[in-house]
N, C-alpha and C positions, 0 to 999 in steps of 0.2 A: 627172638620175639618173646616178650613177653607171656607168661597165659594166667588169667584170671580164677583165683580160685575160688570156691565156698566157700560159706560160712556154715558151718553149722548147718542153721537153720535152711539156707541155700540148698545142700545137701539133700539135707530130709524132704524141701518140699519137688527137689527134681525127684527122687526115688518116690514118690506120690503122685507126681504128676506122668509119671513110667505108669505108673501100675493102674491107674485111672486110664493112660490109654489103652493098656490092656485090657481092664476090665469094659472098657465099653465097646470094643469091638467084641468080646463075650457076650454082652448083655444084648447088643442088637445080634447076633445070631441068635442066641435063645429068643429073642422077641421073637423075628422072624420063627422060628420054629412053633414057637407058644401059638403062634395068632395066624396060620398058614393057612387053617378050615376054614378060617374066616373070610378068607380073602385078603387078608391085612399081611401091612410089613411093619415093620416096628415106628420105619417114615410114619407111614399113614397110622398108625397106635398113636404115635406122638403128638403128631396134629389133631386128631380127631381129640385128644385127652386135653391141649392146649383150650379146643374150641369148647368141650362138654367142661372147663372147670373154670371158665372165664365167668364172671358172676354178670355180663352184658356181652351182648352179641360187639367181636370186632373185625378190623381191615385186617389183610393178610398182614402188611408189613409190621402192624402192632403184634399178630402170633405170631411171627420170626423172631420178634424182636426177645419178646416172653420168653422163648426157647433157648435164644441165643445162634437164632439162625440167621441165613440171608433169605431174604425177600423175595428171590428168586427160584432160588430152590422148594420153599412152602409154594409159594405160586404154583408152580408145576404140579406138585404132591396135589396141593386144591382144586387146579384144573383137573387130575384124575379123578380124583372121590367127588369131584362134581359130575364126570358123563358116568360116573356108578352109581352114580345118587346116593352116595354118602352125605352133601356138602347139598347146598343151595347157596346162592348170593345172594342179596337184599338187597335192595336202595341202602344208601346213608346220607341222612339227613343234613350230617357235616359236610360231607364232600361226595360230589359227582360221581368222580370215578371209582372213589377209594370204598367199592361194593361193601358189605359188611356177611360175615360167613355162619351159617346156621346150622347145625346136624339136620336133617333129613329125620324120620323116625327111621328107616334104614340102617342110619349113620347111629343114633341113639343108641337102637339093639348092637348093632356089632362094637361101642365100644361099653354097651354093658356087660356083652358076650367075655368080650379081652380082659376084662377087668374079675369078671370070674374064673378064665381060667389064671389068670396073674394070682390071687391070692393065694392059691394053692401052693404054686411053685415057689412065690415069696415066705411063707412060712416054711417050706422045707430047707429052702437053702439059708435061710437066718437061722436054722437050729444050730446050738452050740454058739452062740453071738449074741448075750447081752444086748436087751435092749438098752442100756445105757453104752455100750461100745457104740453100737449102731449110731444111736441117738448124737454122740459124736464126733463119730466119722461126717455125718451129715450135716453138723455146725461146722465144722473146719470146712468142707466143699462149700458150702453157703456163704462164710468169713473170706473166703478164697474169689468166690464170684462177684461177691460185692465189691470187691478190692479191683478186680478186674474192670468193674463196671465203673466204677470212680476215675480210674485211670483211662477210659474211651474220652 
């Protein structure tokens, strides 16, 4: 049997896409840890950061979507931070069912809580890292997601 090999480029971007998944099972244990006082998991960081940076109130399935979630799994995460009172539902003028998700002032403070203790930790661990490295690390992941997203 045949076996199919890289290219190059092939190569470099499985060895990125390794270390991306490493780094993100990293980065939501330190969420989790960063945002624990709070009550928050990195889940509910995420969501609530999706819902406080949405510039109009939206439907879950459109924050899933933002995230690059399933529809399901945010539901769930929403249905909690709503009997916490993080979350509220709306009417939606568009559609019936398809509620529309608001912060809470509850919801507002804990993720302007998160977001202060985030910055802390984000400038310690970016010392020694170029902000022009950073800057594109972050075009190549974003060049990578939109490629992803052309190809759904």
């Amino acid at each position: 049997m045949a076996t199919k090999r890289h290219t190059s480029g092939g190569e470099a971007l499985t060895d990125l896409v390794l270390a991306v998944f490493r780094l993100n099972g990293r980065l939501l244990a330190a969420g989790d840890s960063l945002v624990a006082d709070l009550g928050l998991t990195s889940a509910r960081w995420q969501v609530l950061g999706a819902i406080a940076l949405s510039p109009t109130l939206q439907p879950v399935a459109w924050l899933a979507r933002s995230m690059g979630l399933n529809r399901q799994g945010v539901q769930r995460i929403i249905n909690e931070m709503r009997d916490d009172g993080l979350v509220e539902l709306r009417p939606n003028p568009n559609h019936r069912r398809a509620h529309l998700v608001a912060l809470t002032r509850r919801g507002q403070d804990a993720f302007s809580a998160a977001t202060s203790l985030q910055a802390p930790w984000a400038n310690a661990l970016a010392k020694g890292i170029t902000p022009n490295e950073l800057a594109a690390a972050s075009r190549t992941l974003k060049m990578l997601n939109e490629r992803l997203d052309s190809a759904d």
